[in-house]
MIKE-580725 format. One record per residue (C-alpha): residue in three letters; z, y, x. Coordinates in steps of 0.001 Angstrom, whole numbers, plus 500000, padded with zeros to 6 digits. Each point is the difference from the previous one (the first is absolute). Example, Ala and Ser with C-alpha at 12.3 -4.5 7.8 and 13.67 -1.06 7.14 Angstrom:
BEGIN
- ala|507800|495500|512300;
- ser|499340|503440|501370;
// end
This chain:
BEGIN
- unk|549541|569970|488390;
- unk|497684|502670|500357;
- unk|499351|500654|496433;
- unk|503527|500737|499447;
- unk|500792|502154|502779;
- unk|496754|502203|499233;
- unk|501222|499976|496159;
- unk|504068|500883|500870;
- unk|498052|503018|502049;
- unk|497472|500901|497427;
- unk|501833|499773|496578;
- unk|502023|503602|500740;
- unk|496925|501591|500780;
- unk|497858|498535|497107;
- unk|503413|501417|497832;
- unk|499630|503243|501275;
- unk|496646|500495|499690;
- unk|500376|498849|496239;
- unk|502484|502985|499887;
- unk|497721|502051|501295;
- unk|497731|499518|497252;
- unk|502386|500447|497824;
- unk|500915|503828|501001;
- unk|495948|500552|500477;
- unk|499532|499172|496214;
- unk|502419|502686|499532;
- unk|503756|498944|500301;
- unk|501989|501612|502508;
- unk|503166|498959|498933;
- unk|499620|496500|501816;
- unk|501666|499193|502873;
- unk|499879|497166|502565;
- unk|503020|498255|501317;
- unk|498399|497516|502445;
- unk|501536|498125|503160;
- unk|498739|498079|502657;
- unk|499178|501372|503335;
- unk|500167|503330|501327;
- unk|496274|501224|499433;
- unk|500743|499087|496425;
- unk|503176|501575|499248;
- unk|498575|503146|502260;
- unk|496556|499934|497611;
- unk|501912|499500|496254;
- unk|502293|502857|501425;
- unk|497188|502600|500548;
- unk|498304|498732|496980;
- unk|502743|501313|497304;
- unk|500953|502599|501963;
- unk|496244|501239|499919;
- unk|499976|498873|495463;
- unk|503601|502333|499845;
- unk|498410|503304|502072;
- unk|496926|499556|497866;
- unk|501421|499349|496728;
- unk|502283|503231|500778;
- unk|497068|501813|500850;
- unk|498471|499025|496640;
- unk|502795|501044|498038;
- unk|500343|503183|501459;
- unk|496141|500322|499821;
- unk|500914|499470|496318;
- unk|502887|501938|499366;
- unk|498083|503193|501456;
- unk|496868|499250|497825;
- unk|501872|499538|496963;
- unk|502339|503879|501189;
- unk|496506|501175|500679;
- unk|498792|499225|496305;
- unk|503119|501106|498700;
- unk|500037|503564|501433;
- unk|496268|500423|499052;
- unk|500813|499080|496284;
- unk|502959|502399|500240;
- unk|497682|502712|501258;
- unk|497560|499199|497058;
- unk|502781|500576|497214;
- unk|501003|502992|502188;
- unk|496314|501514|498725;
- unk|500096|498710|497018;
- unk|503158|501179|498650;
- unk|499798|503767|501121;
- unk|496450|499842|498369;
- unk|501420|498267|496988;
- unk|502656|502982|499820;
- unk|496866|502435|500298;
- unk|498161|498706|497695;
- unk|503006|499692|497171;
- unk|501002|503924|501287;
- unk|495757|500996|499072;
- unk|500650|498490|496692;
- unk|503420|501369|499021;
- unk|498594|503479|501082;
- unk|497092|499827|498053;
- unk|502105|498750|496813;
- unk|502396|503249|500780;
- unk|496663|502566|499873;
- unk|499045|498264|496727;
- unk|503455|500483|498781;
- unk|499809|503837|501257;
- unk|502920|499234|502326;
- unk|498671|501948|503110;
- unk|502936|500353|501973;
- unk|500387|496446|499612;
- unk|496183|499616|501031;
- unk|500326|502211|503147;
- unk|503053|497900|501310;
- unk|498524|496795|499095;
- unk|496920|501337|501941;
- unk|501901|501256|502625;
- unk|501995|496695|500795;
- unk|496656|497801|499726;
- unk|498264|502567|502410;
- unk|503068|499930|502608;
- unk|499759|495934|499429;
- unk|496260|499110|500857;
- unk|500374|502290|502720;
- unk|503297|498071|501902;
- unk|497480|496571|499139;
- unk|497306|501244|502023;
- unk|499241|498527|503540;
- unk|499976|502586|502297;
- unk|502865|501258|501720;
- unk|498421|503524|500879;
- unk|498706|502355|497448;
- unk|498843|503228|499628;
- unk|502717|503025|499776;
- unk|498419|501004|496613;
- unk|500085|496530|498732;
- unk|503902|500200|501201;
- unk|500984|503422|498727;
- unk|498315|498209|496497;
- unk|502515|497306|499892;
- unk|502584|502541|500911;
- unk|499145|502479|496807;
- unk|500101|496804|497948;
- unk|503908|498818|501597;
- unk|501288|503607|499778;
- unk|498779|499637|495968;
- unk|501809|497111|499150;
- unk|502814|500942|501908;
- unk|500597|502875|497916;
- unk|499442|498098|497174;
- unk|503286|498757|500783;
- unk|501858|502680|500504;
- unk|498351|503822|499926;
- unk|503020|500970|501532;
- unk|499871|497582|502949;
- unk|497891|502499|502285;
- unk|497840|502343|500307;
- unk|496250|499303|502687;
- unk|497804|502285|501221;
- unk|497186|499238|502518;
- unk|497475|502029|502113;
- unk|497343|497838|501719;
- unk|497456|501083|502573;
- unk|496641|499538|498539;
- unk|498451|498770|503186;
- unk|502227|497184|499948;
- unk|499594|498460|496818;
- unk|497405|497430|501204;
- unk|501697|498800|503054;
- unk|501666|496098|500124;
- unk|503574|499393|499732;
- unk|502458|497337|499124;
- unk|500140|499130|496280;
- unk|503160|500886|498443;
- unk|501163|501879|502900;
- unk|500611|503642|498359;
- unk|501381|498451|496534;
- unk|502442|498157|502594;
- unk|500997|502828|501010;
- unk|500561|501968|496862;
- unk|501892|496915|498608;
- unk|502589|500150|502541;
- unk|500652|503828|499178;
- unk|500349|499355|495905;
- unk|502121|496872|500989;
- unk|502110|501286|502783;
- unk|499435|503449|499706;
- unk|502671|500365|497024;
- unk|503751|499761|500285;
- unk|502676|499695|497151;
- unk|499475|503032|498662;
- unk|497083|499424|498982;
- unk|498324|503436|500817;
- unk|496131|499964|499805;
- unk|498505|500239|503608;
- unk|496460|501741|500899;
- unk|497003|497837|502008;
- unk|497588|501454|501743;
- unk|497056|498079|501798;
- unk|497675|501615|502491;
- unk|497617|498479|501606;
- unk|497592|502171|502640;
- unk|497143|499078|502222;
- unk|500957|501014|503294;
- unk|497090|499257|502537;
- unk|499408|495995|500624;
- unk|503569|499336|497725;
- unk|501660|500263|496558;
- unk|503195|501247|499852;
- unk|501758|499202|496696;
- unk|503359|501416|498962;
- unk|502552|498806|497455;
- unk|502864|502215|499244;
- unk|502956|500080|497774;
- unk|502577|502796|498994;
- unk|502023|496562|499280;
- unk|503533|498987|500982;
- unk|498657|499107|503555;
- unk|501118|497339|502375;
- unk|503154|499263|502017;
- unk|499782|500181|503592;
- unk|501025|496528|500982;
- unk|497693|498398|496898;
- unk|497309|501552|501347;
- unk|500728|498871|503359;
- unk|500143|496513|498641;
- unk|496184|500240|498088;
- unk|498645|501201|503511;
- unk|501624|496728|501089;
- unk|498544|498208|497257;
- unk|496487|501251|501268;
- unk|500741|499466|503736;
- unk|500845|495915|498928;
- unk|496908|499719|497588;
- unk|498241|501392|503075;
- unk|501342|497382|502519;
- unk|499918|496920|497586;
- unk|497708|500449|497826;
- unk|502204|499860|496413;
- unk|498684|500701|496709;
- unk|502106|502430|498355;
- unk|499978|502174|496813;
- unk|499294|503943|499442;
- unk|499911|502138|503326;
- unk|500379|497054|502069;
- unk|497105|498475|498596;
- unk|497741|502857|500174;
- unk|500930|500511|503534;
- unk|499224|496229|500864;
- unk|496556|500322|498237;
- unk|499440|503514|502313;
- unk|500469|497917|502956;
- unk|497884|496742|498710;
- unk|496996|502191|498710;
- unk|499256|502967|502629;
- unk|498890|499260|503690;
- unk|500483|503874|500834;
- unk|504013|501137|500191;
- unk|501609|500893|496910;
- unk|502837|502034|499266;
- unk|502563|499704|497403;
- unk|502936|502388|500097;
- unk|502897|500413|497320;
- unk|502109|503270|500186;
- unk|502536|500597|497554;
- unk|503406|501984|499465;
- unk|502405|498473|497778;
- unk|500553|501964|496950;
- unk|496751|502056|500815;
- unk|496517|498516|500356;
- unk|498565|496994|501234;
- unk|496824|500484|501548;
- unk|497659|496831|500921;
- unk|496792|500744|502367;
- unk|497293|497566|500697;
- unk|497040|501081|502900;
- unk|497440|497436|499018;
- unk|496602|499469|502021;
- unk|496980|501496|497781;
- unk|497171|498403|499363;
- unk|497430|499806|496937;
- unk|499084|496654|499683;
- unk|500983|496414|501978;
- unk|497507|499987|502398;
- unk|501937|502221|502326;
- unk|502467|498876|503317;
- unk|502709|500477|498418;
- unk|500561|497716|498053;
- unk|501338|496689|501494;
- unk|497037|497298|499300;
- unk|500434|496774|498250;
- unk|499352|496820|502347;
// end
């Protein structure tokens, strides 16, 4: 009588344990159903709950490993395609100088120069290196259309090797050649300055372009003021001011004045500094 009793008590348990193997060798897609008294039920209750939080676990484990591999792989054709582009651009412009097709060459040249210089890593660069990329953007621009504009710079030499934000002065010229213009197509003057001014650069854009109405300029402060708050990517001036306020530890100042019909006038007061090494520049954890 004994023998049975301790066998109608043990048989559940010597199931689940059997289970248990089961999801140690790797399957956690078993479940156990078992009855009997309380202790059991209670036991084979925590048990798959335990296999369903871990297999979850696993597959979200997974599911980030396999996101993980997938955005490093992306990142990896994002170098090699732009240096596959660079590469092609060398050889087309060397094929054009053969060919004595040099304004072909120049723009080739240009374009591959402006390309392996968006590729690079760092996000701050010299204002030279900047005003570089500029010269080569204002070229092929006017490739396009002579007509389109007409630039004209004047850069303080003593601020040529301080850092700023890549791309931030060709962002601003592009939003005079694209905005700038109005259906009549007139062709608008640019003028850049940029001047060392004590411990700060102060670069100015201006435009003799159709300018900007009052309420749409209200509504790209607003723009700024949300990027500000939330933290949004956005595109052009937006952008630009975003990066300002993700790159420099030290206040900034970006200002747009404009008149519509008139001018448009764009004003950045940037922190100088000749290398990285200095405060103010926020630093990477």
């Amino acid at each position: 009588m004994i023998y049975p009793f301790l066998l109608l008590i043990t048989s559940p348990l010597k199931r689940l344990s059997l289970q248990m193997a089961k999801t140690g060798e790797g399957d956690f897609t078993t479940r156990i159903h078992e009855g009997g008294s309380r202790e059991i039920c209670e036991l084979s209750n925590s048990f798959n709950s335990m296999v369903k939080h871990i297999y979850k676990l696993i597959r979200k484990t997974y599911v980030a490993e396999l996101n993980a591999k997938d955005a490093r792989l992306a990142a990896l054709e994002a170098q090699i395609n732009p240096h596959f582009l660079y590469n092609t651009l060398q050889a087309i412009s060397t094929e054009a100088l053969l060919n004595d097709q040099m304004k072909i060459h120049r723009m080739i040249t240009s374009l591959s120069s402006n390309l392996r210089y968006t590729i690079k890593g760092s996000v701050l660069v010299p204002l030279s290196a900047e005003m570089e990329y500029v010269k080569n953007y204002i070229f092929l621009q006017k490739m396009r259309n002579e007509d389109l504009f007409e630039f004209h710079a004047d850069i303080d030499e003593a601020a040529k090797n301080c850092m700023i934000p890549k791309i931030s002065i060709q962002t601003l010229i592009e939003n005079s050649i694209i905005h700038g213009r109005n259906q009549n197509d007139f062709r608008i003057h640019i003028t850049l300055t940029v001047k060392k001014q004590a411990d700060t650069i102060v670069i100015t854009e201006e435009d003799d372009g159709c300018g900007i109405p009052e309420d749409q300029l209200e509504t790209i402060q607003h723009s700024f003021e949300i990027q500000k708050t939330t933290g949004q990517d956005g595109i052009g001036l937006a952008n630009l001011y975003n990066r300002l306020q993700i790159l420099y530890e030290k206040p900034t100042n970006f200002t747009i004045e404009s008149q519509e019909g008139a001018y448009t006038r764009i004003t950045l007061v940037l922190p100088a500094a000749p290398d990285h090494s200095k405060d103010i520049f926020k630093r990477k954890e």
